[in-house]
Structure formats: C-alpha cells, structure tokens
PQR file with spaces between the fields and no chain letter, atoms N, CA, C, O and H, PARSE charges and radii, in Angstrom:
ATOM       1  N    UNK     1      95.540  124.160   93.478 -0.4000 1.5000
ATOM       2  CA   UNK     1      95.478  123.952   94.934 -0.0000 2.0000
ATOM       3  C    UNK     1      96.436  122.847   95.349  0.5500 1.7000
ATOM       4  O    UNK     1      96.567  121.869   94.613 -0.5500 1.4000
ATOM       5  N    UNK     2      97.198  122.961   96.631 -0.4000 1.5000
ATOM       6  CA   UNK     2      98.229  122.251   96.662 -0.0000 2.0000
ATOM       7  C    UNK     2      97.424  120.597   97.595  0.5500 1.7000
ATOM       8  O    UNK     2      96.234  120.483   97.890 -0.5500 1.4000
ATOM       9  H    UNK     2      97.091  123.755   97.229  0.4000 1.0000
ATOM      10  N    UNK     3      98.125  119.935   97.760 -0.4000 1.5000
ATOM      11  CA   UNK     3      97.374  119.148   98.510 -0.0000 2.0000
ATOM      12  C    UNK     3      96.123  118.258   97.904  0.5500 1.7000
ATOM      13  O    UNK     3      95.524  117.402   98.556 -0.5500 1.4000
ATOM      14  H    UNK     3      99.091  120.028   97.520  0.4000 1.0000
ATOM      15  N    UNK     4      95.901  118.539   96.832 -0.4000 1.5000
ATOM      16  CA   UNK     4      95.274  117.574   96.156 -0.0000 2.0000
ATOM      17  C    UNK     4      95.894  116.295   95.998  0.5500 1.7000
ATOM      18  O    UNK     4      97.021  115.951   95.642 -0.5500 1.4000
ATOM      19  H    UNK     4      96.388  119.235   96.302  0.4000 1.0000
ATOM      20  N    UNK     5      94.514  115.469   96.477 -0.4000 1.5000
ATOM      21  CA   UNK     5      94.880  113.584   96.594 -0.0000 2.0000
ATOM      22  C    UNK     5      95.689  113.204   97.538  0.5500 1.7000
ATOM      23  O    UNK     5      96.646  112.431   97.501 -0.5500 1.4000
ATOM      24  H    UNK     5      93.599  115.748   96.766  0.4000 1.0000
ATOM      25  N    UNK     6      95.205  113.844   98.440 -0.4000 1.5000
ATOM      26  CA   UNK     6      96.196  113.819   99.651 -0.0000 2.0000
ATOM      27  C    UNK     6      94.980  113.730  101.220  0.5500 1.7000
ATOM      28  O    UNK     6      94.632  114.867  101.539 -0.5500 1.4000
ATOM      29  H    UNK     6      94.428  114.472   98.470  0.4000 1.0000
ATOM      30  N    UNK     7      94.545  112.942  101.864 -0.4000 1.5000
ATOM      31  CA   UNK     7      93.782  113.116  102.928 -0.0000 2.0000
ATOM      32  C    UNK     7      94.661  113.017  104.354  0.5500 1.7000
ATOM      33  O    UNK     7      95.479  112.148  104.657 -0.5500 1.4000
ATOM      34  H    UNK     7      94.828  112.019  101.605  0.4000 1.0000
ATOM      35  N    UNK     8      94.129  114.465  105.323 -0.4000 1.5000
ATOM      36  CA   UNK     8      95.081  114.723  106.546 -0.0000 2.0000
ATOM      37  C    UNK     8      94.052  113.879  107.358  0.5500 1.7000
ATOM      38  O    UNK     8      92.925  114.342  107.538 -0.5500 1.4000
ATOM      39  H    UNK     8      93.464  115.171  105.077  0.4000 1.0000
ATOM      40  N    UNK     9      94.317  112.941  107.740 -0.4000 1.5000
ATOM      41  CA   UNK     9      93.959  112.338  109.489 -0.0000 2.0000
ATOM      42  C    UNK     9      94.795  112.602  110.437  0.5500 1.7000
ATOM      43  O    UNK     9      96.012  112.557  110.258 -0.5500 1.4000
ATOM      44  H    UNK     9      95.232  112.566  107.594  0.4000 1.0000
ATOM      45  N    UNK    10      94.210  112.928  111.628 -0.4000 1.5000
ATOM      46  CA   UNK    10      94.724  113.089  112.953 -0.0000 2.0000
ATOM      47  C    UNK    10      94.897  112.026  113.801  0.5500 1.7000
ATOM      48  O    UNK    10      93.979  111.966  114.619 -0.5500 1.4000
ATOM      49  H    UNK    10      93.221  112.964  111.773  0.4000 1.0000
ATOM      50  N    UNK    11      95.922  110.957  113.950 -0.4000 1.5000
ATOM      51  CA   UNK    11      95.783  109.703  114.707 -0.0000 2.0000
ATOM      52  C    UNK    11      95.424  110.084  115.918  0.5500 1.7000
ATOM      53  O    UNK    11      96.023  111.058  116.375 -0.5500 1.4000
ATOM      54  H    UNK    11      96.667  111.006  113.285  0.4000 1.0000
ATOM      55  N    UNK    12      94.300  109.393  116.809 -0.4000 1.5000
ATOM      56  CA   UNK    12      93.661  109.294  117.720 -0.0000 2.0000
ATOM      57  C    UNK    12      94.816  108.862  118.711  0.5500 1.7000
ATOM      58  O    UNK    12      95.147  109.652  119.595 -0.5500 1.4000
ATOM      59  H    UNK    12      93.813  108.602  116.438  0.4000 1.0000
ATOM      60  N    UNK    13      95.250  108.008  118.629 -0.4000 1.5000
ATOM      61  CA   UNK    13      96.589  107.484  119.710 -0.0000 2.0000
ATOM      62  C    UNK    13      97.828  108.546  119.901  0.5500 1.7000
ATOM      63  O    UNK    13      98.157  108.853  121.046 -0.5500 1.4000
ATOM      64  H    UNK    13      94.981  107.366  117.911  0.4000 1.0000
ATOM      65  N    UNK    14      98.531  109.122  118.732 -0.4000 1.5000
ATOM      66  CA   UNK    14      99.694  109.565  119.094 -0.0000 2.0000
ATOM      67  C    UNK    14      98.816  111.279  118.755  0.5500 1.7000
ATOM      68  O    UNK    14      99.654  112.041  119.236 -0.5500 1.4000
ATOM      69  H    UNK    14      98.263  108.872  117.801  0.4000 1.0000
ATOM      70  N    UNK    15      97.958  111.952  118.359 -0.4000 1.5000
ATOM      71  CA   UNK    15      97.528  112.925  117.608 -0.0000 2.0000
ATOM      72  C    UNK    15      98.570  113.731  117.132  0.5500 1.7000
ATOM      73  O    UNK    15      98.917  114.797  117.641 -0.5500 1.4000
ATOM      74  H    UNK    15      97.277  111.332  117.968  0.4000 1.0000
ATOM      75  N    UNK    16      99.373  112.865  115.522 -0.4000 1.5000
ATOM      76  CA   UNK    16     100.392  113.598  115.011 -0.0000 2.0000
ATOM      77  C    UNK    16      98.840  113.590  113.580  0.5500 1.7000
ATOM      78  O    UNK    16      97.741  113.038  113.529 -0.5500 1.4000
ATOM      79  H    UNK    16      99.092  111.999  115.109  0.4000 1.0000
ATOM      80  N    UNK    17      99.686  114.607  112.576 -0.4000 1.5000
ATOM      81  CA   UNK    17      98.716  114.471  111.748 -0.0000 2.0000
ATOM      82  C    UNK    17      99.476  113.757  110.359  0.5500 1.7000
ATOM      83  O    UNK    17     100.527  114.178  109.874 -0.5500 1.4000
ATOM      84  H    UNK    17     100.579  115.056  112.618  0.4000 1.0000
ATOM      85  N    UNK    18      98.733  112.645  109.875 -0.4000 1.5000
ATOM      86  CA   UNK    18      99.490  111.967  108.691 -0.0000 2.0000
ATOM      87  C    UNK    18      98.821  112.169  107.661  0.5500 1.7000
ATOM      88  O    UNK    18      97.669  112.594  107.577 -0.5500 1.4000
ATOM      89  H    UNK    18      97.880  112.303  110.269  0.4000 1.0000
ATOM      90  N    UNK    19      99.697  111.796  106.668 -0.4000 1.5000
ATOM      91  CA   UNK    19      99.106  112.240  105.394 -0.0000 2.0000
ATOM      92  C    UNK    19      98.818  110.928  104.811  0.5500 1.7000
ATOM      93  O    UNK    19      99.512  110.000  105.227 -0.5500 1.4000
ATOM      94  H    UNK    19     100.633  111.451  106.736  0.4000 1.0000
ATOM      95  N    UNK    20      97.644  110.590  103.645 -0.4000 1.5000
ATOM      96  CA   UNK    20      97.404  109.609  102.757 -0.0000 2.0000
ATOM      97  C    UNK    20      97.519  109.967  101.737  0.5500 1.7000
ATOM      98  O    UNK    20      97.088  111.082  101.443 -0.5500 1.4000
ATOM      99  H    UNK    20      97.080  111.343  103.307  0.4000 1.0000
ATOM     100  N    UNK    21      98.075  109.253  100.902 -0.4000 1.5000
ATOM     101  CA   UNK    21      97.927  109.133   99.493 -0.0000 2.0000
ATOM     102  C    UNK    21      96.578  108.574   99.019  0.5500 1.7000
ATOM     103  O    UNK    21      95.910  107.688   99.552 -0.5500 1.4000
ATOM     104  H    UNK    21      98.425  108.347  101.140  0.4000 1.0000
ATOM     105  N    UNK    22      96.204  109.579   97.427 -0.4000 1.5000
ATOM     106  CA   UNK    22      94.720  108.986   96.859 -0.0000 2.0000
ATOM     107  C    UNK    22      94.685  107.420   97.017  0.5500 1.7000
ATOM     108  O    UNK    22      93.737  107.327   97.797 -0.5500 1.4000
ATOM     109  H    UNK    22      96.746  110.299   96.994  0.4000 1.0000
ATOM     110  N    UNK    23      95.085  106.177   96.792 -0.4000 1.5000
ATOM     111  CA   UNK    23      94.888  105.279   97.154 -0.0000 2.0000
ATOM     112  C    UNK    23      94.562  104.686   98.175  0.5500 1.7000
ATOM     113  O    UNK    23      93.587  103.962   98.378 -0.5500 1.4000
ATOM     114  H    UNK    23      95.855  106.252   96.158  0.4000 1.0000
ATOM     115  N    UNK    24      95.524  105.041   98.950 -0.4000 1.5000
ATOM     116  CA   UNK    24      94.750  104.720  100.508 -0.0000 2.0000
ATOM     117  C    UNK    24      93.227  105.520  100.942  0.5500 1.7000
ATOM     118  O    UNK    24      92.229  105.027  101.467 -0.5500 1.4000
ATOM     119  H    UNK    24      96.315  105.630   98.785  0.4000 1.0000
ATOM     120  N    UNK    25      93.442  106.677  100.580 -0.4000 1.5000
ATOM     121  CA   UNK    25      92.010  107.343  100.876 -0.0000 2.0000
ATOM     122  C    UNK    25      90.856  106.232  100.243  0.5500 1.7000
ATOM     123  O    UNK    25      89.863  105.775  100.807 -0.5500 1.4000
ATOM     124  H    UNK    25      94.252  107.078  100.153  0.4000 1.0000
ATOM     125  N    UNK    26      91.353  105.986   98.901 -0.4000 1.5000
ATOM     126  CA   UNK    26      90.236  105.223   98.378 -0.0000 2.0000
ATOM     127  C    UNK    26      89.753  104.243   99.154  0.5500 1.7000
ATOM     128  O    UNK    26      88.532  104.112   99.066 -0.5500 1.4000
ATOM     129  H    UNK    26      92.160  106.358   98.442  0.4000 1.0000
ATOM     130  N    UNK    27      90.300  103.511   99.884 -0.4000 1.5000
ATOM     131  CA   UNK    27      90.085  102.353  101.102 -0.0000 2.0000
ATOM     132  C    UNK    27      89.175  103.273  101.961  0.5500 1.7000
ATOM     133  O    UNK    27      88.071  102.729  101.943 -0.5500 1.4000
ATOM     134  H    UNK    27      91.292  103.617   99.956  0.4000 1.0000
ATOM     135  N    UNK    28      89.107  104.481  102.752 -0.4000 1.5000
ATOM     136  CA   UNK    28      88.946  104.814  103.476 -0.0000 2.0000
ATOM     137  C    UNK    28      87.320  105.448  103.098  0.5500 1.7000
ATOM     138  O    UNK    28      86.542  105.546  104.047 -0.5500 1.4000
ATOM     139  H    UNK    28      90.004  104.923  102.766  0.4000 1.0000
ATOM     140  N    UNK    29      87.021  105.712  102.219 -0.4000 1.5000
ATOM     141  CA   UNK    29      86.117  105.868  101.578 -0.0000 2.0000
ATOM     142  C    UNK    29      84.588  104.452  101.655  0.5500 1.7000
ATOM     143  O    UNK    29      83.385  104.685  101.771 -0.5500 1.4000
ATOM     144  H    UNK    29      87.653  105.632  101.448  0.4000 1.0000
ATOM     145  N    UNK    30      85.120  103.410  101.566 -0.4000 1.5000
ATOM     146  CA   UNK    30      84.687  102.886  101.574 -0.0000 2.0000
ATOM     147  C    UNK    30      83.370  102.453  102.968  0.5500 1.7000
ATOM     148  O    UNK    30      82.647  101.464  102.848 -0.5500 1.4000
ATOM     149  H    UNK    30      86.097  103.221  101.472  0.4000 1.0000
C-alpha cells in the first residue's frame, strides 16, 4: 500500500492538503 507513514491533514487556514512524515505524525499522536 502506497502511502504508508505518511499522515494527510487538511490545513484549516489555507485548506491545501499536506503531507507528514512518520515522525511528525508521532508528535501528533500524542
């Protein structure tokens, strides 16, 4: 599956959609 370790958010301000890397997700997780 492609896209693994990868989380799509939709910024609320500009609504472009960005991508995270597993690390940052890990923050986001929290």
């Amino acid at each position: 599956m492609k896209g693994e370790g990868h989380h799509h958010i939709i910024c609320q301000g500009c609504g472009k959609v960005i991508e995270f890397k597993c690390p940052f997700s890990e923050e986001l997780r929290r």
